[in-house]
PDB file with SEQRES, HELIX, SHEET and CRYST1 records, atoms N, CA, C and O in Angstrom:
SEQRES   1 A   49  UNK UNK UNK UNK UNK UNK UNK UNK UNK UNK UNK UNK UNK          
SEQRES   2 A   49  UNK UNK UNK UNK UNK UNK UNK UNK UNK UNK UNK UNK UNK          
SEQRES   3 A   49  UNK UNK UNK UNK UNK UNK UNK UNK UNK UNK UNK UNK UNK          
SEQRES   4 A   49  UNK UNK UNK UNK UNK UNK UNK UNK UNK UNK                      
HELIX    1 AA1 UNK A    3  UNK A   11  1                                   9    
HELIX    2 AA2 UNK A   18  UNK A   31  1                                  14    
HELIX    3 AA3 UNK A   38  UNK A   48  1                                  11    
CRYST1    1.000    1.000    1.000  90.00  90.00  90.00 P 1           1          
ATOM      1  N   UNK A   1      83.252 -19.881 -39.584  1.00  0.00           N  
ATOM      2  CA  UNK A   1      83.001 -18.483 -39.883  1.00  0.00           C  
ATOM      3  C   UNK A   1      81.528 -18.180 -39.587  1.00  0.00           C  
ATOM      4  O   UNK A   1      80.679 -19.044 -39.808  1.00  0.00           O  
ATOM      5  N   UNK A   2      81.163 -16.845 -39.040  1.00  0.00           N  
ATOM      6  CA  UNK A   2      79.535 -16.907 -38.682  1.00  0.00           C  
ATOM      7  C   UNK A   2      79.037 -15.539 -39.825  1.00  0.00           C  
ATOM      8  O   UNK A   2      79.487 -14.525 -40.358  1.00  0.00           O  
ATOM      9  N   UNK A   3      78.125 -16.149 -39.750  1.00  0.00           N  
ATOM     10  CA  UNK A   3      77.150 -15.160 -40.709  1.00  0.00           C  
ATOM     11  C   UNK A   3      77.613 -13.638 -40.628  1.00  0.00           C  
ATOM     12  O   UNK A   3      77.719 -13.342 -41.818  1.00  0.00           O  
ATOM     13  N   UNK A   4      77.909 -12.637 -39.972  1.00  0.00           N  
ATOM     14  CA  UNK A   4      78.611 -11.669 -39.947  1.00  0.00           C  
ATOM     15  C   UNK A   4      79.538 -11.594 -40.887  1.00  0.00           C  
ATOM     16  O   UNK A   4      79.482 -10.818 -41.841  1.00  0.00           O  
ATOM     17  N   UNK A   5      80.449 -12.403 -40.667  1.00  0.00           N  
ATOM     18  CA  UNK A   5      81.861 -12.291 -41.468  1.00  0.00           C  
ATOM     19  C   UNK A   5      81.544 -12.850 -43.267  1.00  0.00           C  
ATOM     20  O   UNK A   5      82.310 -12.457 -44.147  1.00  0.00           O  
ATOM     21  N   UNK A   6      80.204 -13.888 -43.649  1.00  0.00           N  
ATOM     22  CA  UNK A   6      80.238 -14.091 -44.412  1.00  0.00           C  
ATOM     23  C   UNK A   6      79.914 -13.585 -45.475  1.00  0.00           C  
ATOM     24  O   UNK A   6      80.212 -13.812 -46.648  1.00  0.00           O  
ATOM     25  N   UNK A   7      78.733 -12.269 -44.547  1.00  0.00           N  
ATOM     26  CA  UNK A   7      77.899 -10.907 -45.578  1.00  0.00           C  
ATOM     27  C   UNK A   7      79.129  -9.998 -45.800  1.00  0.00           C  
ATOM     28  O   UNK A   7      79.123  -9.196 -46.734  1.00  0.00           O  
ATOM     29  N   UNK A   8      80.696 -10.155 -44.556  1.00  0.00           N  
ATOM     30  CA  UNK A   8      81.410  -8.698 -45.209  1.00  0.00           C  
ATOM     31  C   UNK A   8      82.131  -9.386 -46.135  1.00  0.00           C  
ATOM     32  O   UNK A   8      82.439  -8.879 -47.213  1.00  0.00           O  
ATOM     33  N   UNK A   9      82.339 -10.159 -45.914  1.00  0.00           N  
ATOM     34  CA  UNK A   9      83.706 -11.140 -47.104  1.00  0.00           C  
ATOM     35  C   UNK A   9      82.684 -10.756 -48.790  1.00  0.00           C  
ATOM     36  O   UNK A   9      82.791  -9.917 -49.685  1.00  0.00           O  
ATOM     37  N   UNK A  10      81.830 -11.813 -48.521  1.00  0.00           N  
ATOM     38  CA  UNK A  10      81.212 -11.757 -49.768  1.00  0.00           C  
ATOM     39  C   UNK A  10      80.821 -10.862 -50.799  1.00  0.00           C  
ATOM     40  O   UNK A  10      81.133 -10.783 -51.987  1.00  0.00           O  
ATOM     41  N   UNK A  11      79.633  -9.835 -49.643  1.00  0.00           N  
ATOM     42  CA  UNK A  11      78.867  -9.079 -50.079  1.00  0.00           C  
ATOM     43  C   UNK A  11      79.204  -7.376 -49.656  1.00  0.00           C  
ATOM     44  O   UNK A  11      78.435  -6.415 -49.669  1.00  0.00           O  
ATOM     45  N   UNK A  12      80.360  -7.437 -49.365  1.00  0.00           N  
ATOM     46  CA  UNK A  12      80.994  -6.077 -48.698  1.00  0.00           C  
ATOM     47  C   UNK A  12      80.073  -5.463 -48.089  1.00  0.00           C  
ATOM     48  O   UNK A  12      80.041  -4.334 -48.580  1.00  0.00           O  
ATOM     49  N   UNK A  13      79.429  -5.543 -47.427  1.00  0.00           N  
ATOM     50  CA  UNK A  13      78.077  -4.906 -46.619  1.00  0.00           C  
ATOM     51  C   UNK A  13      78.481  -5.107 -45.495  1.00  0.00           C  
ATOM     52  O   UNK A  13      79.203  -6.090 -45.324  1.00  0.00           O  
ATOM     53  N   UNK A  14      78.142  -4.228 -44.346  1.00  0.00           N  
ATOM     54  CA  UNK A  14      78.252  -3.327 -43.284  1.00  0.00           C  
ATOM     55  C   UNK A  14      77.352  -3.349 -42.535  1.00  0.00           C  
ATOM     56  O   UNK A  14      76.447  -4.025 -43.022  1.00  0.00           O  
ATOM     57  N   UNK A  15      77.051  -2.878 -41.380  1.00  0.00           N  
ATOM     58  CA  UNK A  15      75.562  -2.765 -40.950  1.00  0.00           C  
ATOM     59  C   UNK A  15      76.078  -1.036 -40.047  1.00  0.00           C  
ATOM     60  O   UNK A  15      75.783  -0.597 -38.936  1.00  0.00           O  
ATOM     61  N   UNK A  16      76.875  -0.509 -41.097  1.00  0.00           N  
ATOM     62  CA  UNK A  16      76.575   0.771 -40.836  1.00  0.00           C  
ATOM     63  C   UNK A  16      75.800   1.978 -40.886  1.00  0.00           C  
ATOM     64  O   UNK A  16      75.852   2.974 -40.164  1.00  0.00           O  
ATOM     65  N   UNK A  17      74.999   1.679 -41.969  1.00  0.00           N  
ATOM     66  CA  UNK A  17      73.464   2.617 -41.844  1.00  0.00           C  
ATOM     67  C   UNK A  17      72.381   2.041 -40.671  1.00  0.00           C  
ATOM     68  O   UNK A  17      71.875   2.779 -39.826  1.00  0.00           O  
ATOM     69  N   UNK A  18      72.156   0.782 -40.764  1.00  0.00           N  
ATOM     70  CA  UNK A  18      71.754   0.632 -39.150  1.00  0.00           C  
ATOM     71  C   UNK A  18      71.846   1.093 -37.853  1.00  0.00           C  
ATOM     72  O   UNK A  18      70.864   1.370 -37.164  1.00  0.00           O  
ATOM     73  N   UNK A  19      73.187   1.198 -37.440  1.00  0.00           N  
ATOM     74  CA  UNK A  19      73.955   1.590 -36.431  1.00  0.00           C  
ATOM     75  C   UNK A  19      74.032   2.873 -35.829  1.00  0.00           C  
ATOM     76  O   UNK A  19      74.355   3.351 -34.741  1.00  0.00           O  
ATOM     77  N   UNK A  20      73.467   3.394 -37.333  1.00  0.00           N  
ATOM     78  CA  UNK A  20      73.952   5.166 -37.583  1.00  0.00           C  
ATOM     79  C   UNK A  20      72.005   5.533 -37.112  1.00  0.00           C  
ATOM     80  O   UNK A  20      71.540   6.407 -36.381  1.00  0.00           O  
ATOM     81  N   UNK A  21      71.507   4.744 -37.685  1.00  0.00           N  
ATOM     82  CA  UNK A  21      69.873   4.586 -37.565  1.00  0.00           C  
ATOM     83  C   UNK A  21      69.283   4.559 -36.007  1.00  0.00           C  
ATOM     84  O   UNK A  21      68.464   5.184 -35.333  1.00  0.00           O  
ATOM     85  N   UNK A  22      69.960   3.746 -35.896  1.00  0.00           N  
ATOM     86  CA  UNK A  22      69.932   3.674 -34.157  1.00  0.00           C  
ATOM     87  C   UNK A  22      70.147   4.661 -33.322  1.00  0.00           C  
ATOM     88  O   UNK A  22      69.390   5.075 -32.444  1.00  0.00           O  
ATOM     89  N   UNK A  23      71.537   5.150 -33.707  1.00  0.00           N  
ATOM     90  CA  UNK A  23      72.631   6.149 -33.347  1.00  0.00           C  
ATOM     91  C   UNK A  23      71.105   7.570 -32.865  1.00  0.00           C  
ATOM     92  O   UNK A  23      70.831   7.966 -31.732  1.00  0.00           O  
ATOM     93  N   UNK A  24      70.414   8.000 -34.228  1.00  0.00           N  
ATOM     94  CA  UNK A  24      69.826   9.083 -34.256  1.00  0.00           C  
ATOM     95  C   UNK A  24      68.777   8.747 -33.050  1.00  0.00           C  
ATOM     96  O   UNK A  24      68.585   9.436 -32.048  1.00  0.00           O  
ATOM     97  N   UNK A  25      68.135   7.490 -33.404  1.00  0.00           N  
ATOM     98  CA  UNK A  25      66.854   7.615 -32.497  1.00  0.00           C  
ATOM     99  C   UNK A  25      67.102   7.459 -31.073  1.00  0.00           C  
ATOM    100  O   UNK A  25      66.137   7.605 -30.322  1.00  0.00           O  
ATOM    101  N   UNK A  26      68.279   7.176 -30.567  1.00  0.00           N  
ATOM    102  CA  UNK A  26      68.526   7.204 -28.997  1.00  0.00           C  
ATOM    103  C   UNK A  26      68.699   8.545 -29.116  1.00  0.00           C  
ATOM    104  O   UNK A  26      67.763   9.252 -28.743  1.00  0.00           O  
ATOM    105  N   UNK A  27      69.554   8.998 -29.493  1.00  0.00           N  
ATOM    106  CA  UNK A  27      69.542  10.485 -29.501  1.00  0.00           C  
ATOM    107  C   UNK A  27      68.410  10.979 -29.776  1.00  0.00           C  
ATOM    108  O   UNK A  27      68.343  11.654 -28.748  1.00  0.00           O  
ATOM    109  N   UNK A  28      67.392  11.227 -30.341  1.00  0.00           N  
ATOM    110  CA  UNK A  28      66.180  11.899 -30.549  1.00  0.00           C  
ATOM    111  C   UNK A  28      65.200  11.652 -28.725  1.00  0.00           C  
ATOM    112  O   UNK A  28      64.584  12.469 -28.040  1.00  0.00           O  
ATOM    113  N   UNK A  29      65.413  10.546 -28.571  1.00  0.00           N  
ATOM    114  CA  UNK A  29      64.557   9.763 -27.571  1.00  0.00           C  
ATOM    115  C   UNK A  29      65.140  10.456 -26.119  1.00  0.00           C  
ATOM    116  O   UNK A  29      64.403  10.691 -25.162  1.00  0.00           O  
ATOM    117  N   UNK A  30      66.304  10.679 -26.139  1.00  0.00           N  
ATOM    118  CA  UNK A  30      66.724  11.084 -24.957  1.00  0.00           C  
ATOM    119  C   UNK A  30      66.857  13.174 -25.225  1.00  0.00           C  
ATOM    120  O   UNK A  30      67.025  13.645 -24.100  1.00  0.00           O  
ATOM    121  N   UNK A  31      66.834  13.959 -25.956  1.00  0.00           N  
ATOM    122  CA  UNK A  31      66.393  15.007 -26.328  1.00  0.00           C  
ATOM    123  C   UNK A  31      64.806  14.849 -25.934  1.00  0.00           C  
ATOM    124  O   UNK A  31      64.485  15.669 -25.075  1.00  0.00           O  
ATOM    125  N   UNK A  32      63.977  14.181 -26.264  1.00  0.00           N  
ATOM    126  CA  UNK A  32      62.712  14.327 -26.384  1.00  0.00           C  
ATOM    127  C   UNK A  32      62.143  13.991 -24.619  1.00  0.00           C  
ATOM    128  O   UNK A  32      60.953  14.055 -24.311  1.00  0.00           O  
ATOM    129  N   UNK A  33      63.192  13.661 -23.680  1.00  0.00           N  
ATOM    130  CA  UNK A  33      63.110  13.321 -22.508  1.00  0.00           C  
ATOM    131  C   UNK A  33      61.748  14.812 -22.044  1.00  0.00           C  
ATOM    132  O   UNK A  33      61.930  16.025 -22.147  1.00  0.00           O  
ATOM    133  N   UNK A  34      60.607  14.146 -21.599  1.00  0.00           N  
ATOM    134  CA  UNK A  34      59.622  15.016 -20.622  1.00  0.00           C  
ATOM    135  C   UNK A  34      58.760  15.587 -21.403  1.00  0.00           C  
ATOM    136  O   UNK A  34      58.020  16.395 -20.842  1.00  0.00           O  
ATOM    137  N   UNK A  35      58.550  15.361 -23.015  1.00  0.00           N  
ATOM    138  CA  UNK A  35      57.542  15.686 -23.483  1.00  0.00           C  
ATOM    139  C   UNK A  35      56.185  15.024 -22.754  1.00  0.00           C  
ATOM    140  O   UNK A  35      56.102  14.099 -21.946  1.00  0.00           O  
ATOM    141  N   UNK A  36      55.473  15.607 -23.175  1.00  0.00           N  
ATOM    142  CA  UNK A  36      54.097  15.018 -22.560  1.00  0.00           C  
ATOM    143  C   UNK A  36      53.129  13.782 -23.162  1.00  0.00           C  
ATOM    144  O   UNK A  36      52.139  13.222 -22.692  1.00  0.00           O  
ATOM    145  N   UNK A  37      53.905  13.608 -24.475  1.00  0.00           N  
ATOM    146  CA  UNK A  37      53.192  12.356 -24.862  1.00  0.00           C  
ATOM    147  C   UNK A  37      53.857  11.548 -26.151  1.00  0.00           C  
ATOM    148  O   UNK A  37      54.619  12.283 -26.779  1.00  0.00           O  
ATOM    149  N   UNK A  38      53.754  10.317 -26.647  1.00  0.00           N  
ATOM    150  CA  UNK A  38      54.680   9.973 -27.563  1.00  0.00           C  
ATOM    151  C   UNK A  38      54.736  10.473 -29.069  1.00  0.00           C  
ATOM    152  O   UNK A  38      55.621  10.337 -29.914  1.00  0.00           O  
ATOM    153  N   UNK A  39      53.060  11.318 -29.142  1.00  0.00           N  
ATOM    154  CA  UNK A  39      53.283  11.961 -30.799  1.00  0.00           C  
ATOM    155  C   UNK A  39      54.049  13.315 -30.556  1.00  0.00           C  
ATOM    156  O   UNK A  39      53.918  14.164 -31.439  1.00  0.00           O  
ATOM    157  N   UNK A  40      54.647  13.548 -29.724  1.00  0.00           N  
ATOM    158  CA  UNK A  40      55.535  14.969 -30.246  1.00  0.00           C  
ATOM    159  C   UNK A  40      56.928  14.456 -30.060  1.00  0.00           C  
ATOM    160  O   UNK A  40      57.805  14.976 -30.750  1.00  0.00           O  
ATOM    161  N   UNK A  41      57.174  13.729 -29.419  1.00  0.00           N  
ATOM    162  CA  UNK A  41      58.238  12.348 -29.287  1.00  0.00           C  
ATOM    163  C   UNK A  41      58.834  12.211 -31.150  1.00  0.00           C  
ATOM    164  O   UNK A  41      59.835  12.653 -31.714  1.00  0.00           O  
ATOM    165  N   UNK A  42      57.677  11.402 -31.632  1.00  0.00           N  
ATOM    166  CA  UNK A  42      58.077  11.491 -32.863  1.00  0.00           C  
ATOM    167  C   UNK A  42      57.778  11.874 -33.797  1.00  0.00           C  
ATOM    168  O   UNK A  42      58.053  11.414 -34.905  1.00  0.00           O  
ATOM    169  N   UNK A  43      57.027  12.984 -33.486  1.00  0.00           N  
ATOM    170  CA  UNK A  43      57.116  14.239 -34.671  1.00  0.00           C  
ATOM    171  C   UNK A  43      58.732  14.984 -34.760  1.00  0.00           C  
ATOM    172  O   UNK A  43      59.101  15.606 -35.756  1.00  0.00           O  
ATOM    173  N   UNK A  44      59.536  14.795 -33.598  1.00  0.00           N  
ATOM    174  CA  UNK A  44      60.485  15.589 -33.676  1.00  0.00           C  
ATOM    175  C   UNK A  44      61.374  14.367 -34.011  1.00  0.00           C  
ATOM    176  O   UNK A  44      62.466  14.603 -34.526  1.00  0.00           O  
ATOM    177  N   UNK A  45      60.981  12.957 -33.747  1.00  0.00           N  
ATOM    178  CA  UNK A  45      62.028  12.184 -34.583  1.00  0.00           C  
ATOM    179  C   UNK A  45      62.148  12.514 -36.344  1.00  0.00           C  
ATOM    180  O   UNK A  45      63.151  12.588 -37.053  1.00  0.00           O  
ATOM    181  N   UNK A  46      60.825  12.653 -36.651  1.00  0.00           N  
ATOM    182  CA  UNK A  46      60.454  12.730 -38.127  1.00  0.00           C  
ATOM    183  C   UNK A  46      61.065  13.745 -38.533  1.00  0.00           C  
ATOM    184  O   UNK A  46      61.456  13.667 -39.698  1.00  0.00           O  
ATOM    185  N   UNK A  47      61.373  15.021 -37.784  1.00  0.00           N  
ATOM    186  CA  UNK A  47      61.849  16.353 -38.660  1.00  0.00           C  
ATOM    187  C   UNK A  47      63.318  15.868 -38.445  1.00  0.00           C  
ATOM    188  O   UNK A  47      64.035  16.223 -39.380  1.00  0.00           O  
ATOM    189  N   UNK A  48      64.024  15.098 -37.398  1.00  0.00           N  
ATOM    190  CA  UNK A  48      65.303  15.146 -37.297  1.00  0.00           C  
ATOM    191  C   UNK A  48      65.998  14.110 -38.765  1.00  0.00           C  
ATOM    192  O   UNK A  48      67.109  14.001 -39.285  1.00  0.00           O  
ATOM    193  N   UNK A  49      64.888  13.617 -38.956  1.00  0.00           N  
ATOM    194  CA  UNK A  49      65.413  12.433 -39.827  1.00  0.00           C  
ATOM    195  C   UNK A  49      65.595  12.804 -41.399  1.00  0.00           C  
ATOM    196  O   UNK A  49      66.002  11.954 -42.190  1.00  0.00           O  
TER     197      UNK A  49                                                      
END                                                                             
């Protein structure tokens, strides 16, 4: 059995807030396509979040 299966068996945990975490910032990153520099990049990650 590998470590994956042993955190859901056990510990019913997910790595779905991760996933979902991820989920936003590709999406933010590819919206933010042609800004002119990386702080407005993630200033608009920060309001999306």
């Amino acid at each position: 059995m590998d470590s994956h299966s042993i955190l859901k068996e056990k510990l019913r945990l997910s790595n779905a807030v991760l996933e979902a975490t991820n989920r936003k910032i590709k999406r933010s990153v590819s919206m933010a396509y042609g800004f002119r520099n990386i702080d407005n990049m993630i200033d608009m990650m920060m309001l999306r979040h």
